[in-house]
C-alpha positions as CSV (number, residue, x, y, z in Angstrom):
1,X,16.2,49.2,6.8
2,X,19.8,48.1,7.4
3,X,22.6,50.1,6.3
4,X,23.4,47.6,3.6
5,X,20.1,47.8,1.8
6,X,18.8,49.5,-1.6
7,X,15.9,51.5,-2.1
8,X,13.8,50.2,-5.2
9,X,14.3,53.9,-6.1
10,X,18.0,54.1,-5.5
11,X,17.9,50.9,-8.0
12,X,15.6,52.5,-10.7
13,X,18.2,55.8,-10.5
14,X,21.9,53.8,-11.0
15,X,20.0,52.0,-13.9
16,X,19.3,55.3,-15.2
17,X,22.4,56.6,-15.1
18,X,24.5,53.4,-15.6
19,X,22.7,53.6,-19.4
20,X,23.3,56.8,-19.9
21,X,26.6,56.8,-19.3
22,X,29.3,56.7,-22.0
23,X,25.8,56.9,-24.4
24,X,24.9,60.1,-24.4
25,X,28.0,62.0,-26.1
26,X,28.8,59.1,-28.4
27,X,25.8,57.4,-29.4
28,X,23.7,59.6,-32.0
29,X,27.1,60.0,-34.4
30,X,27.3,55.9,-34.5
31,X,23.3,55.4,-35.2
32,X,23.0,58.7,-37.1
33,X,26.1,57.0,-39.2
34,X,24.3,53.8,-40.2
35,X,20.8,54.9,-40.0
36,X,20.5,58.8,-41.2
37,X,17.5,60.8,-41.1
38,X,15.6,57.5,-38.9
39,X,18.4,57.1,-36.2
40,X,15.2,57.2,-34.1
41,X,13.6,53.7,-34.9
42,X,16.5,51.5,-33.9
43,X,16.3,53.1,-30.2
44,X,12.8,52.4,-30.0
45,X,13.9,48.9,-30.4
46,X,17.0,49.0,-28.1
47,X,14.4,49.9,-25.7
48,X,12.6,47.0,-26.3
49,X,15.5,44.8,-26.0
50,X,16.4,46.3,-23.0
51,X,12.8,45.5,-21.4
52,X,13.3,41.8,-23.0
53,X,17.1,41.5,-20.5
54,X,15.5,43.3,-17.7
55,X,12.8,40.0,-17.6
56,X,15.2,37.6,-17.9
57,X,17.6,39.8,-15.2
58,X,14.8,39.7,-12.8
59,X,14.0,36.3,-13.5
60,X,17.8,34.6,-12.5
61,X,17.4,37.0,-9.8
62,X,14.5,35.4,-8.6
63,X,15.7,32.1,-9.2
64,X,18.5,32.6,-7.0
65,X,17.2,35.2,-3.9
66,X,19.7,36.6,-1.4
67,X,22.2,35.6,-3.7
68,X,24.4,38.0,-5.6
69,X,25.7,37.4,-9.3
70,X,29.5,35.8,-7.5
71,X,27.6,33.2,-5.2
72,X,24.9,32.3,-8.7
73,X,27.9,31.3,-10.6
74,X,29.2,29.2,-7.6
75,X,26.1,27.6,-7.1
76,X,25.3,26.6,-10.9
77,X,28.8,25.9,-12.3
78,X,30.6,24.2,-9.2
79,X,32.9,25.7,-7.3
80,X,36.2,25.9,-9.6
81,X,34.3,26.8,-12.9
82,X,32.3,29.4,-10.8
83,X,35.7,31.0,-9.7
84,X,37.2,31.4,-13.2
85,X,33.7,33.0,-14.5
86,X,33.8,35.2,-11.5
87,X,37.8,36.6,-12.0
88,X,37.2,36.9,-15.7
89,X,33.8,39.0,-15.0
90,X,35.9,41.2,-12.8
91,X,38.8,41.3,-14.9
92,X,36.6,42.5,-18.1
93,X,35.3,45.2,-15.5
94,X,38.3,46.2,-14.9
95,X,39.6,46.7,-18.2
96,X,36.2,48.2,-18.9
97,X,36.3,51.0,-16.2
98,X,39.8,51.2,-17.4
99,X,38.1,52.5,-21.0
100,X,35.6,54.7,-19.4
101,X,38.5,56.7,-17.4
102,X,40.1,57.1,-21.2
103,X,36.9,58.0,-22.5
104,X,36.8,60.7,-20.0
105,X,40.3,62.5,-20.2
106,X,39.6,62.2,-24.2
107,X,36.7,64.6,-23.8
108,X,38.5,66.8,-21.2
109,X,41.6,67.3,-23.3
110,X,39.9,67.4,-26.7
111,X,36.9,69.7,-25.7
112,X,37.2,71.7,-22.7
113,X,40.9,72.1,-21.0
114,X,43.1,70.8,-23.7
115,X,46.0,72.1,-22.6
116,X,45.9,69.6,-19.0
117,X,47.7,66.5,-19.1
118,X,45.4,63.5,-19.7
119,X,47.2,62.4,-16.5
120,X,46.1,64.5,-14.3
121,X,42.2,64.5,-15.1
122,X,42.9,60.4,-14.8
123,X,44.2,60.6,-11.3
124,X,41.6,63.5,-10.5
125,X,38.8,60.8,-11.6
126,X,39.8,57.7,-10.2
127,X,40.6,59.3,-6.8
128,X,36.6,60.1,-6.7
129,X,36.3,56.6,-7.9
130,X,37.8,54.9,-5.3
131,X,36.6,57.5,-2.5
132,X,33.1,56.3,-3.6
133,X,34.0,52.4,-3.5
134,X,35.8,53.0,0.0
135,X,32.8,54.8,1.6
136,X,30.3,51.9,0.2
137,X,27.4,51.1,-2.5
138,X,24.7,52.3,-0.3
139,X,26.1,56.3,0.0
140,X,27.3,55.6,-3.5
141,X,23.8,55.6,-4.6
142,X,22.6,58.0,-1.8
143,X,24.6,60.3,-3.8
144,X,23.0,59.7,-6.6
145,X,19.8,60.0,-5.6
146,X,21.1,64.2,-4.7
147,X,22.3,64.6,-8.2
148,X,19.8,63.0,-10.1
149,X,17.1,65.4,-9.6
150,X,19.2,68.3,-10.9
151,X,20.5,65.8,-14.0
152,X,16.8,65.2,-15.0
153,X,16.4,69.1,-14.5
154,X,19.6,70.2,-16.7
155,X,18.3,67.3,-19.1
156,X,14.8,68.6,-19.6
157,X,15.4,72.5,-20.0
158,X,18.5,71.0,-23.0
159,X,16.0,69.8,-24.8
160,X,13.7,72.8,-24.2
161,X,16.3,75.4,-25.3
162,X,16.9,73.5,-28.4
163,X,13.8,73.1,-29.8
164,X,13.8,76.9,-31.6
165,X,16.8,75.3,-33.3
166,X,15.4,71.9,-34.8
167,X,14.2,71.2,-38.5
168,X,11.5,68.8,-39.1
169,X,12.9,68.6,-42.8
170,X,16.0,67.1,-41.3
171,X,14.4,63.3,-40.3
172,X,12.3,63.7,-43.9
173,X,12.1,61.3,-45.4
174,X,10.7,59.1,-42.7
175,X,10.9,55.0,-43.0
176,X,13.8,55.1,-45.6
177,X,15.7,52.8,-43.3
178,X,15.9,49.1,-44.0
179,X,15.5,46.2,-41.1
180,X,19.2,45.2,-41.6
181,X,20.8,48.6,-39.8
182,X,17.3,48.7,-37.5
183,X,18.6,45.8,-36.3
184,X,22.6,46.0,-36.2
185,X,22.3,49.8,-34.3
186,X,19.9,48.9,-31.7
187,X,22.3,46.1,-31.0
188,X,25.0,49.1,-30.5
189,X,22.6,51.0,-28.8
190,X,21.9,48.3,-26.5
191,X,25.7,46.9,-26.4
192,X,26.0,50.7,-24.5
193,X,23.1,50.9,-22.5
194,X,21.3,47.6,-20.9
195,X,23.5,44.5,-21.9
196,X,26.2,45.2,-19.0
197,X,23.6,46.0,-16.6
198,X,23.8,42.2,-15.8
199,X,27.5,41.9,-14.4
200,X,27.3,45.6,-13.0
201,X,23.4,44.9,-11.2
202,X,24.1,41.5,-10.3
203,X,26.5,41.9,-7.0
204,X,24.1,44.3,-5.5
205,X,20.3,43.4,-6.6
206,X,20.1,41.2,-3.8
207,X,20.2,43.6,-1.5
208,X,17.3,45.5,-2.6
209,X,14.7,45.5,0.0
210,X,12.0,44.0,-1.9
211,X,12.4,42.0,-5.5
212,X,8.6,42.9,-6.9
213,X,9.6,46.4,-6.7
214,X,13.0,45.5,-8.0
215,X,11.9,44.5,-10.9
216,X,10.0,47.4,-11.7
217,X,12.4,50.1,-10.7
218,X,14.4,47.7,-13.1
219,X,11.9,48.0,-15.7
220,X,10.7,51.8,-14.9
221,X,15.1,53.0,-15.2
222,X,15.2,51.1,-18.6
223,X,12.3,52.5,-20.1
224,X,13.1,56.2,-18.9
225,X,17.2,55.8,-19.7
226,X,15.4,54.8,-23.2
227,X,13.3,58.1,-23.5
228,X,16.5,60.4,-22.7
229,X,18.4,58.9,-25.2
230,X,15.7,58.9,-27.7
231,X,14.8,62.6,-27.1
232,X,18.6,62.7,-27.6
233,X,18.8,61.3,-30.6
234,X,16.1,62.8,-32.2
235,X,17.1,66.4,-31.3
236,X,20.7,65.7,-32.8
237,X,19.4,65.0,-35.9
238,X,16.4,67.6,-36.3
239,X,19.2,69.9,-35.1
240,X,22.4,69.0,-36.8
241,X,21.2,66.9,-39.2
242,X,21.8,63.5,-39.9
243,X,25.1,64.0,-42.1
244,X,26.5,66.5,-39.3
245,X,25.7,64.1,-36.9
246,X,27.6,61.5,-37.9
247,X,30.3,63.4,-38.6
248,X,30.5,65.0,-35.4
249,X,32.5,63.0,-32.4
250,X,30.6,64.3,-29.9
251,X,27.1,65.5,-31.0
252,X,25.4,66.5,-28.2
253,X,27.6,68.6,-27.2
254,X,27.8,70.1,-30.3
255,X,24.2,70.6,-29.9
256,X,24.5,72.8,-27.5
257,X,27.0,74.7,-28.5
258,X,24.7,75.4,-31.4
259,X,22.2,77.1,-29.0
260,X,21.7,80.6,-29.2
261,X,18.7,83.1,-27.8
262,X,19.2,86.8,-28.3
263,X,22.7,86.2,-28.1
264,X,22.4,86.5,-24.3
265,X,21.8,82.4,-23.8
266,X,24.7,80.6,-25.4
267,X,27.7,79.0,-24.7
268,X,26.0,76.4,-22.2
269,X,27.6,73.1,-23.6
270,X,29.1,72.8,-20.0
271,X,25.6,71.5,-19.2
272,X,26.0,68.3,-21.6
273,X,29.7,68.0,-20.1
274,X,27.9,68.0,-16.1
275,X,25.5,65.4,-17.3
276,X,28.0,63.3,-18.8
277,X,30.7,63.5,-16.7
278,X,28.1,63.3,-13.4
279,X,26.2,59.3,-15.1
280,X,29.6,58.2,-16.5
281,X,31.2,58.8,-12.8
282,X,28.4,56.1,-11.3
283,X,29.3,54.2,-14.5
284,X,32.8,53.9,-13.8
285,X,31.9,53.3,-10.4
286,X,30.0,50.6,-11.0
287,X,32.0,48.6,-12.9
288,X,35.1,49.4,-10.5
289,X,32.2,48.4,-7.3
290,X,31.6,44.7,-9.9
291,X,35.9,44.2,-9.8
292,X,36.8,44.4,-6.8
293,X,33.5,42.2,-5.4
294,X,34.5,39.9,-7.9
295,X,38.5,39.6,-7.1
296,X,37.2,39.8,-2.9
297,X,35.2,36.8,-3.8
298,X,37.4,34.4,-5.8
299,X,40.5,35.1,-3.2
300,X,38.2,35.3,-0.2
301,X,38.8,38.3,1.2
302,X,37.3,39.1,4.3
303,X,36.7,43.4,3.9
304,X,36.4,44.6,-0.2
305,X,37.6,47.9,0.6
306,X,40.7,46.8,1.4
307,X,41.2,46.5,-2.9
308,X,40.1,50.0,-3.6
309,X,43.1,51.8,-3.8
310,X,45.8,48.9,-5.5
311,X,42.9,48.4,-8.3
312,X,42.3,52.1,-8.8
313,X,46.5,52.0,-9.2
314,X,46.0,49.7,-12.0
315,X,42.5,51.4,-13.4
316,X,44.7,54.3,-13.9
317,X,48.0,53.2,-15.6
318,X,45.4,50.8,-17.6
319,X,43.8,53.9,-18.9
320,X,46.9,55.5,-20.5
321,X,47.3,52.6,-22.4
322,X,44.6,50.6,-23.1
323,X,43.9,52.1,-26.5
324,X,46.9,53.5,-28.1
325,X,45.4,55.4,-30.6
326,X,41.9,56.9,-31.8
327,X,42.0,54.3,-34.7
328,X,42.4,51.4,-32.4
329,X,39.7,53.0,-30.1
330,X,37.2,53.3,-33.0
331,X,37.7,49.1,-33.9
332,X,37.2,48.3,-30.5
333,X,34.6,49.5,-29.8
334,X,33.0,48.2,-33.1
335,X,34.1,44.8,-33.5
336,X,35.3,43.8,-30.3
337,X,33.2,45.6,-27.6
338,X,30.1,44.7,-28.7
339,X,30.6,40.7,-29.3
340,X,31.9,40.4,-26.0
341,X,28.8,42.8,-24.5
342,X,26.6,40.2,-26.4
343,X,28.3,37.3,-24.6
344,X,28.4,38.5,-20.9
345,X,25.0,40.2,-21.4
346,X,22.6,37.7,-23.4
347,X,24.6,34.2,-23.8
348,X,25.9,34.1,-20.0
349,X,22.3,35.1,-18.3
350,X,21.0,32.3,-21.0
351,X,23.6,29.5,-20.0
352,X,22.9,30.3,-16.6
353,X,18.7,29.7,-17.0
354,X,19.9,26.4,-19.0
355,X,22.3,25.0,-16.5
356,X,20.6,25.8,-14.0
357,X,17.1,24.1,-15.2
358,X,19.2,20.9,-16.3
359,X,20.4,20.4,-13.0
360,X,17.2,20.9,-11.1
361,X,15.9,18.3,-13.8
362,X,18.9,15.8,-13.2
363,X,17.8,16.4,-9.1
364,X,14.2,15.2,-10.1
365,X,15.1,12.2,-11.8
């Protein structure tokens, strides 16, 4: 194996974590929100949504082998229209790692050291950031192949711990949910979790060493991502209840902080904040990794690396201001975010498997 190849594994743990992400603090309050005591049901269906992208992921991938997602759009929309798509893909990313980088100093300064400027914890982040993108994808994932072990770990003994805690009464009584917020959460859900996958997957599947196993290490980090967030889900509301939980603006981590055995075990929500801050780091750096491939590509650059440090300049000022209030933030992410994950995640794959087939059928004839 070549230094610039991916384990099937190493594939099935960034998908993992990638989903996890930004999910798993802020997830169960917008579910629990629209679909109470059944907040469980719509994931159940984001998961199978996600297993529906992952087919038609694997399936352009297929179509178009050794070829990452910059050198696809070349290929099937010409040369100056496969540019464009290729700068505004890494522009989005850019604003989107942007967001993640907010969503982190947010948390910090809100929950755990809110006395620190939101500077600092900015610069702090995006410095590990870009030491990740300089030193490559392939010891980017290495890495998290060491942590995700002790994540899965921390993740399992959470929900162990909390299980004293949880009321069955609390998802009672079951089914009340109708098909229209089923439907409209899972899209959330899935907005969050799988729909990105494509832009953020796309410049490195290639390089995985073998595609059948791609496809289900693919399949296997979808369905497992899924089951965490469901278990999530689920223990927020038996927990906290389904009121509480959409209240809260972090639930999970108020979960934890609700944990309590002989008052000798307590206080442990710093586990939530490890697992979230260690999945939304790869996060991050995965959409920074999609940016600055894509803005190499269009401009021809011979070495990406070279971009690291100017782009993680501009991820960081971007941060400070690319939602000026919690109000703005909260609209955003409800009526903007997820039209535009809808669009780069279902209608671009689909355009792609349509143009594609109508030129191989022009070719024919």
């Amino acid at each position: 194996m070549t230094t610039d190849q991916i384990s099937p594994r190493q594939l099935m743990i960034i998908v993992i974590l990638y989903a996890i992400g930004t999910a798993i603090l802020v997830i169960p309050a917008s579910v629990a929100a629209d679909a109470k005591q059944d907040a469980w049901m719509p994931q159940i269906v984001s998961i199978a949504m996600g297993i529906v992208l992952v087919w038609l992921y694997v399936f352009i991938s297929k179509k178009f082998p050794q070829c990452s997602i910059y050198e696809i759009n070349d290929k099937v929309f010409g040369k100056w229209l496969g540019k464009f798509i290729t700068l505004s893909l890494a522009l989005l990313t850019l604003i989107f790692s942007s967001q993640v980088v907010f969503y982190v100093g947010q948390f910090m300064t809100t929950q755990i050291i809110q006395e620190t400027p939101i500077q600092s914890i900015h610069i702090l982040f995006m410095l590990l950031v870009v030491m990740g993108a300089k030193l490559g994808m392939v010891v980017l994932l290495r890495t998290a192949e060491i942590f995700f072990p002790w994540i899965v770990l921390l993740f399992i003994l959470f929900m162990v711990i909390n299980i004293p805690n949880m009321e069955l009464n609390n998802i009672l009584p079951v089914g009340e949910i109708t098909t229209l917020p089923v439907v409209r959460s899972a899209i959330r859900i899935t907005s969050y979790t799988y729909i990105s996958l494509f832009i953020t997957i796309g410049p490195i599947i290639h390089q995985v060493t073998s595609m059948q196993k791609a496809k289900k290490a693919y399949l296997i980090g979808v369905i497992i991502s899924g089951m965490m967030m469901l278990l999530l889900i689920l223990s927020s509301v038996l927990v906290l209840g389904a009121d509480n939980t959409a209240v809260q603006v972090y639930p999970s981590y108020a979960l934890a902080q609700r944990i309590n055995i002989g008052n000798f075990l307590q206080r442990i929500e710093v586990i939530v904040a490890f697992l979230w801050l260690v999945s939304i780091f790869f996060k991050l750096s995965m959409f920074f990794n999609t940016a600055i491939r894509g803005i190499a590509h269009v401009f021809h650059f011979r070495d990406y690396k070279m971009l690291c440090f100017p782009l993680g300049l501009i991820d960081t000022v971007l941060s400070l201001v690319v939602y000026p209030n919690t109000a703005y933030e909260d609209k955003f992410d409800n009526l903007t975010f997820i039209p535009l994950a809808l669009l780069i995640g279902f209608v671009y794959p689909l355009l792609i498997v349509l143009i594609s087939w109508m030129r191989k059928s022009s070719i024919r004839s």
